[in-house]
C-alpha positions in Angstrom: 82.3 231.0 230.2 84.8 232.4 232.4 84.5 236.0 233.9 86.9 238.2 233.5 88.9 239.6 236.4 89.0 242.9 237.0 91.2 245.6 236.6 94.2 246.7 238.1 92.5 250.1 239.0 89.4 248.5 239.9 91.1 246.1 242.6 93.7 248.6 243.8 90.9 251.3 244.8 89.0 248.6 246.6 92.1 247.6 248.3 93.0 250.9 249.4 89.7 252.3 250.4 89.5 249.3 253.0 92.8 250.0 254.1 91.9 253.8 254.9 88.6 253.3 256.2 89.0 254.1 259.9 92.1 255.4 259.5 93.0 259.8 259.7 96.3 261.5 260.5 99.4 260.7 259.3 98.7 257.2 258.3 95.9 258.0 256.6 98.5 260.0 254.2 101.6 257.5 254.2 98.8 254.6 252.9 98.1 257.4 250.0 101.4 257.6 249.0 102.4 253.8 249.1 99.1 253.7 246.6 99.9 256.7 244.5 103.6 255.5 244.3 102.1 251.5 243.3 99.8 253.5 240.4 102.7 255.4 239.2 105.0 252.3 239.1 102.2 250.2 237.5 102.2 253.1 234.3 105.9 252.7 234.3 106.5 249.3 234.6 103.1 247.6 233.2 103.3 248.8 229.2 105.8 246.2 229.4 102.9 243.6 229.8 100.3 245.1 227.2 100.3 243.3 223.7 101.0 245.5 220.6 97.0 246.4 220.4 97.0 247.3 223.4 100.0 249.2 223.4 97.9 251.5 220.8 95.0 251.5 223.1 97.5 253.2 225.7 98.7 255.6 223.1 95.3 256.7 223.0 94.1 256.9 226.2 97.1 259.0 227.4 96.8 261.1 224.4 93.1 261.7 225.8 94.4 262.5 229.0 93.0 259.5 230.8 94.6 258.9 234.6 96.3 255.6 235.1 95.4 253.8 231.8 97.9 250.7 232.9 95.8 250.2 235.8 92.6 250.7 233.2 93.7 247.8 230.8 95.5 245.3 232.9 94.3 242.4 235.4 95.3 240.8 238.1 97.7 238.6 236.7 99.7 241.6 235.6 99.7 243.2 239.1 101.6 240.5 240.4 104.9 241.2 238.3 104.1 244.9 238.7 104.0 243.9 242.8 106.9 242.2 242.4 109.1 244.9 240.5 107.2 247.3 242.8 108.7 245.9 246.1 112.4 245.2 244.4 113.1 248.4 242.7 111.1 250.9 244.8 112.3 251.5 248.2 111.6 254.6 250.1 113.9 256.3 252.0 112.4 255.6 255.5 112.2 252.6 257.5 108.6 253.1 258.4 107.5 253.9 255.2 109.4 250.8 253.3 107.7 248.8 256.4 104.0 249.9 255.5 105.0 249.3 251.8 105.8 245.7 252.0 103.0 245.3 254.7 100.1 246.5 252.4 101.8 244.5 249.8 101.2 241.2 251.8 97.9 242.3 252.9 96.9 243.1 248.8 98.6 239.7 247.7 96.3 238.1 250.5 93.4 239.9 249.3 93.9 238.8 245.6 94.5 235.1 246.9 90.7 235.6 249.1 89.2 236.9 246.5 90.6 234.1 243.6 91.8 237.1 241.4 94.6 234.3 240.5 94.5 230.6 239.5 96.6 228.4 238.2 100.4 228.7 237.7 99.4 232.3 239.4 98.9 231.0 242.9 102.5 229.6 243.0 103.6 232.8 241.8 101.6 234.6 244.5 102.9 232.6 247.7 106.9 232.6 246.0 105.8 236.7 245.9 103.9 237.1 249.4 107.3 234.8 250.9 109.3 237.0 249.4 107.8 240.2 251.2 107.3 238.5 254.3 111.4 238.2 254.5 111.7 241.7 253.0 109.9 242.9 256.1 111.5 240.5 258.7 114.8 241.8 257.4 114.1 245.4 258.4 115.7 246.7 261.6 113.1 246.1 264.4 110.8 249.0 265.1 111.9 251.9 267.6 109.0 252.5 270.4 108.9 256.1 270.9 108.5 257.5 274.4 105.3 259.4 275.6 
């Protein structure tokens, strides 16, 4: 018997609990918002990748009011095409910001590798994804250093 993986909510609030822990200020904020903006994706993006039952069971749950009830039904094979749409179709408007985007996007695809949230076929996926980041980032202009 195999166990399940967990959910997408399950994994991201791990993942971005570890990332803020330590952290205050400003960057404390911008890592809220590159979350906030990956949950709201994942509702738009992720009914895509539910099943016609479980398209009901989302009917339902926003009916009920229930907060990000993507990220309640799907697993972590379905976060990596919601990564990778997330990374390709939403780019904020700052440098820095579309820099700590695809940066905690490496670090999460890492962190799903670590913690063999993905097998199989997946973990071909995941490295062709985590590449694809990795150039995203390296093709960014290089950072500015700001004087005292």
């Amino acid at each position: 018997m195999t166990t399940p993986t967990p959910t997408i909510d399950s994994i991201l609030s791990a993942f971005f609990r570890e990332r803020r822990k330590g952290v205050s200020g400003p960057r404390h904020g911008d890592i809220t918002r590159v979350e906030t903006s990956l949950r709201d994706f994942a509702e738009f993006f992720g009914p895509s990748r539910l099943c016609a039952h479980h398209q009901s069971v989302l009917g339902r749950e926003r009916r009920a009011g229930r907060r990000n009830p993507v990220a309640h039904l799907l697993r972590a094979d379905a976060l990596l095409d919601i990564l990778a749409a997330f990374v390709a179709l939403s780019v904020p408007v700052e440098e820095q910001r579309r820099r700590l985007q695809l940066q905690l996007v490496a670090a999460l695809l890492s962190s799903l590798l670590e913690r063999r949230l993905v097998d199989g076929a997946d973990v071909a996926y995941l490295f062709q994804l985590r590449r694809q980041v990795r150039r995203m980032e390296a093709g960014l202009p290089a950072r500015r250093e700001t004087q005292p």
